[in-house]
N, C-alpha and C positions, 0 to 999 in steps of 0.2 A: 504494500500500500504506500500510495506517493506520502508522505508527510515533508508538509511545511511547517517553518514560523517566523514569525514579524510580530514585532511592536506594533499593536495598532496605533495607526496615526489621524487623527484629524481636527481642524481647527474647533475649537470647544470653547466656550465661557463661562465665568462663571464657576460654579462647584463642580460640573462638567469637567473640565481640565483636570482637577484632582481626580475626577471617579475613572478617568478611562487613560489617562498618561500612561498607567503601568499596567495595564492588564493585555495579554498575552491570549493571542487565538492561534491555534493549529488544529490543519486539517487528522480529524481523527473518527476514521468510521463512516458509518452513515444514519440515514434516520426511519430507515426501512423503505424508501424507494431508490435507492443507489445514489444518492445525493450525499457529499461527504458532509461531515459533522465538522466546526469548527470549533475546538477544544478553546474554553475559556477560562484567563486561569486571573482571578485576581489576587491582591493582599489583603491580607488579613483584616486591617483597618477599610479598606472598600467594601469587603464582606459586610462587616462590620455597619458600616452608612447603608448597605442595601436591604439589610436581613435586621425583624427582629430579634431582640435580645434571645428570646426563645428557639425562633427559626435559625440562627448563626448558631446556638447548642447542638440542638440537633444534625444541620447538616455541615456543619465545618468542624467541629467538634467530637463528631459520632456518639451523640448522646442521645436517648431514648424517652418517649414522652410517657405519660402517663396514660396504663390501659382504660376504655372508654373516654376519654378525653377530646378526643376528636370530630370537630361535628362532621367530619366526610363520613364517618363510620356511617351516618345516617342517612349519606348521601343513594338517593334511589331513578335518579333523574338518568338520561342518554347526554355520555359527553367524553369528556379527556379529562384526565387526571396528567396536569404538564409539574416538571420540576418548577420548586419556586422560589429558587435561584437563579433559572437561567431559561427557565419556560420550554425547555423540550420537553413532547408529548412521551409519554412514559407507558401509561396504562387507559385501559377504557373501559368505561362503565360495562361495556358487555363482559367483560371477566372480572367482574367484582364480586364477592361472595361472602358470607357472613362466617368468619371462624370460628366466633365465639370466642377470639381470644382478645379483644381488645383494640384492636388496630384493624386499620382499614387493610384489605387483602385483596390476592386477585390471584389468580392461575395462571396468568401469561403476560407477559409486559406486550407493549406495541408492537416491538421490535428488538430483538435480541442486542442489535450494535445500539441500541438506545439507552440500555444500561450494562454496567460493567461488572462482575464479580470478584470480588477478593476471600480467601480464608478468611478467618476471624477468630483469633485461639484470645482476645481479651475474658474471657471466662472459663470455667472448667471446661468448657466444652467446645469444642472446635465448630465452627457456624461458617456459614456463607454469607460472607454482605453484601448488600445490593448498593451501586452506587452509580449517579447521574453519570453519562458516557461523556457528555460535554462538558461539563465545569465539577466531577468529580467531589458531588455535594452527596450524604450520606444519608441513603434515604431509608435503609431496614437490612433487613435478611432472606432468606428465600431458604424454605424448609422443605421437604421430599416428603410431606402428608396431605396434601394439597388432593383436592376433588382432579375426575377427568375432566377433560381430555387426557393432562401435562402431568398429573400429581404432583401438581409446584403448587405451594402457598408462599409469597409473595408478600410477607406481614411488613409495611410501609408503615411511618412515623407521618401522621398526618399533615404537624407542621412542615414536613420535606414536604409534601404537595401543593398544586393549586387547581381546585375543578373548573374547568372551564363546560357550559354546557351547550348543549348541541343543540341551535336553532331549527 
């Protein structure tokens, strides 16, 4: 896969100049139509100005919210579930499903190259973490008890998301 990168460049004013001077896009993947992804990568204090206090825990942090906490849990409408860091489409209402465990879930992401998996040995137990393919924001885990089709559960931190709904 070609991979580039550049400084993004362009004339800004304002708090604009600060928010995007240093932030860093490379071509990485795609978005599930062959279209590559541009990897976006800020600082920590940019994070910081874009994310709440809560949202920058969870997904720059890999911190984990509290179960039922969530109002997407509750979400029953037709739409996308985009990262809400950097707004790529992640999951959709059509493989959402109630786990019963707290957190919003799904059986299948959009798009495999849309997010990215790492191990996860931070507790006794070795996990898979699921994490934004574009700006590598931390959005859960992906467990192998999951309904069919996949037997994937997909258990998302709701503040890592944003529902966007289907007109």
């Amino acid at each position: 896969m070609n991979r580039r990168s550049f400084i993004s460049s362009s004339i800004a004013f304002g708090a604009a100049t600060l928010l995007f001077a240093t932030s860093i896009e490379t071509e990485a993947g795609a978005q599930g139509d062959g279209a590559a992804i541009k990897k976006i990568i800020r600082t920590e204090e940019e994070w910081r100005r874009l994310l709440t206090p809560e949202q920058f825990y969870i997904t720059r942090q890999k911190g984990t919210e509290a179960p039922y906490s969530s109002p997407l849990n509750k979400v029953k409408e037709r739409g996308t579930f985009t990262c809400v860091c950097c707004d790529l489409p992640l999951f959709s209402s059509n493989t959402k499903f109630d786990s019963h465990t707290g957190w919003p879930s799904f059986w299948s992401s959009i798009s495999k190259q849309n997010v990215a998996e790492e191990v996860d040995t931070s507790l006794s137990e070795t996990r898979t973490e699921v994490l934004c393919a574009r700006c590598d924001a931390h959005l859960g885990h992906v467990f192998d008890d999951g309904p069919k089709p996949t037997g994937l559960r997909y258990c998302i931190n709701g503040l890592a998301l944003k529902f966007v709904r289907k007109s």
